[in-house]
N, C-alpha and C positions, 0 to 999 in steps of 0.2 A: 406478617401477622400482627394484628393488635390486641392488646388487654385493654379489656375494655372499663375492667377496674377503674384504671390506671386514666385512659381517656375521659371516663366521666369523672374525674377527679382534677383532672387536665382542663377540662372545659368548664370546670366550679372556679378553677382559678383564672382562670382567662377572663372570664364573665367580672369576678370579685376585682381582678385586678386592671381590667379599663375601665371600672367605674369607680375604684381609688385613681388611678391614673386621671380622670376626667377633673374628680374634685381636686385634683393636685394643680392642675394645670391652669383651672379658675381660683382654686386659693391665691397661687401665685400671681394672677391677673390682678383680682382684687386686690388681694393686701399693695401690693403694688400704688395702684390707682386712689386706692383709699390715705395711702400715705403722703402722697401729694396735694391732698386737701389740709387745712388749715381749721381747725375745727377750734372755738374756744374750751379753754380748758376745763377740767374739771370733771368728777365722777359720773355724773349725765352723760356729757358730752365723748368719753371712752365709752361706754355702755350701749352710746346710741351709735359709734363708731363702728365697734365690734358688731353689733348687731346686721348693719348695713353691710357690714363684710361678709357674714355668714350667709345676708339672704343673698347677695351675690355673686357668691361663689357658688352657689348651688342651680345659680340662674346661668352663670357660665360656663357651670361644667353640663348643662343642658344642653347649649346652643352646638358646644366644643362638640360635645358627644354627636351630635345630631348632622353636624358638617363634616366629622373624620369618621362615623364607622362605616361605612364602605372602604375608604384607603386604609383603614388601621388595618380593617379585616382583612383584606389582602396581606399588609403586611404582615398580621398575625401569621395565615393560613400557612406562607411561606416557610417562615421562622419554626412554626409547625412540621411543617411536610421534608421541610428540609434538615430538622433541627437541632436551629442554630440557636444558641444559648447564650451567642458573647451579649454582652453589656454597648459596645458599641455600636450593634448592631441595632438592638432596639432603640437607646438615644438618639441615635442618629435617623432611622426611621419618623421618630415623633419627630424630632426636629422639621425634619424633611416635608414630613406632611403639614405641622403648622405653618409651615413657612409658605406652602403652594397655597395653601387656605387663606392665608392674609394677602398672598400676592392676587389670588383670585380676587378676595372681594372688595379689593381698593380700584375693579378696573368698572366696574359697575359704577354710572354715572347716579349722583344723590336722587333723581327723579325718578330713578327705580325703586325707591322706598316710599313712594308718595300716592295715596290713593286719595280719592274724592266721590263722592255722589252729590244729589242735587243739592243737599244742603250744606256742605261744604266742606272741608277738609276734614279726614276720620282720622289719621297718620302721616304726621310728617316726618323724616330724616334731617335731623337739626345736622347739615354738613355743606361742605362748601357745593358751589352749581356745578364744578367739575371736581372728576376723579382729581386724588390729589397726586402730582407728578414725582414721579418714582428720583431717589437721590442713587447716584450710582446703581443704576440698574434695580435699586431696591427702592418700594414703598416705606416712608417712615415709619418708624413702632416695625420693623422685620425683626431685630432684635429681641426685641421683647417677646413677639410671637413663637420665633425658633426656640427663645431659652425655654419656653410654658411647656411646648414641645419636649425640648429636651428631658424636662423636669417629670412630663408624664412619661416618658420612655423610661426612664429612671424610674419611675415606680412601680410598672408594669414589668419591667423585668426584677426586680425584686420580688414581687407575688408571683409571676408566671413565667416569664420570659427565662428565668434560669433550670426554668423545665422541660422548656421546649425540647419537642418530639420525645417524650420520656413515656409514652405510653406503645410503642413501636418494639414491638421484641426479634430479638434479636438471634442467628444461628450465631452457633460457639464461632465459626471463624467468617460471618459473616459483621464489614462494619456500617453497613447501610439498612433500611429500611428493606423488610422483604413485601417485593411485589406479590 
């Protein structure tokens, strides 16, 4: 049986906590990327730093959201139906998915991003003419992709993940879900 309480309270955090999760996942993208740029110094120049950071985090926790929630939601569902509450389980789930996500879309050749009409180029993909060739079996920046991952695993089980299946009532000597 379930409360339903309990589940729509379940599904408020889930909701709240892949879209903390999301914005975690391109904070850490951004600040990142952002810190390897070289900006001159001076109170402007942070100001217009940070700024760029924030509209891009918001722009990659767009993209992020948009290519993992189908695999997240599975994962979630799971974690749900089964649930599974470890902390491992959800980091390593993000993990797992960012990482198939970066591996997917390094095998797409740059001319996949390239449209034209008769007047002439509307978007290009500033990248090389081929995919760029995987080092030990991995795409370069995997790293980076899996930690974003890990990093939104880690914050979705913080909001929700350490609830999982907590809306599922339970018989006094029953320890599973009742059918």
């Amino acid at each position: 049986m379930i409360d339903g309480t309990k589940l729509f309270f379940q599904l408020l955090r889930i909701a709240v906590g892949f879209s903390l999760a999301l914005i975690a996942a391109g904070l850490f993208l951004s600040w990142g990327f952002f810190q390897t740029l070289k900006i001159h110094d001076g109170a402007e120049a942070d100001l217009i730093q940070l700024l760029a950071i924030i509209w891009s985090t918001f722009i990659s926790a767009s993209v992020i959201g948009a290519l993992s929630l189908i695999p997240s939601g599975f994962a979630i569902g799971f974690a749900e139906l089964m649930k599974w509450k470890s902390v491992i389980y959800h980091v390593a789930a993000g993990g797992i998915i960012a990482l198939i996500l970066w591996s997917i879309g390094g095998t797409f050749p740059a001319d996949f991003f390239y449209a034209s009409n008769e007047t002439g180029s509307i978007f290009t993909f500033s990248g090389p003419a081929t995919p760029t060739p995987p080092v030990d079996g991995l795409r370069p920046g995997s790293s980076v992709a899996a930690s974003a991952g890990f990093i939104a695993g880690f914050v979705y089980w913080v909001i929700a993940g350490r609830a999982s299946g907590s809306w599922w009532l339970k018989k006094p000597h029953d320890h599973g879900p009742i059918s």
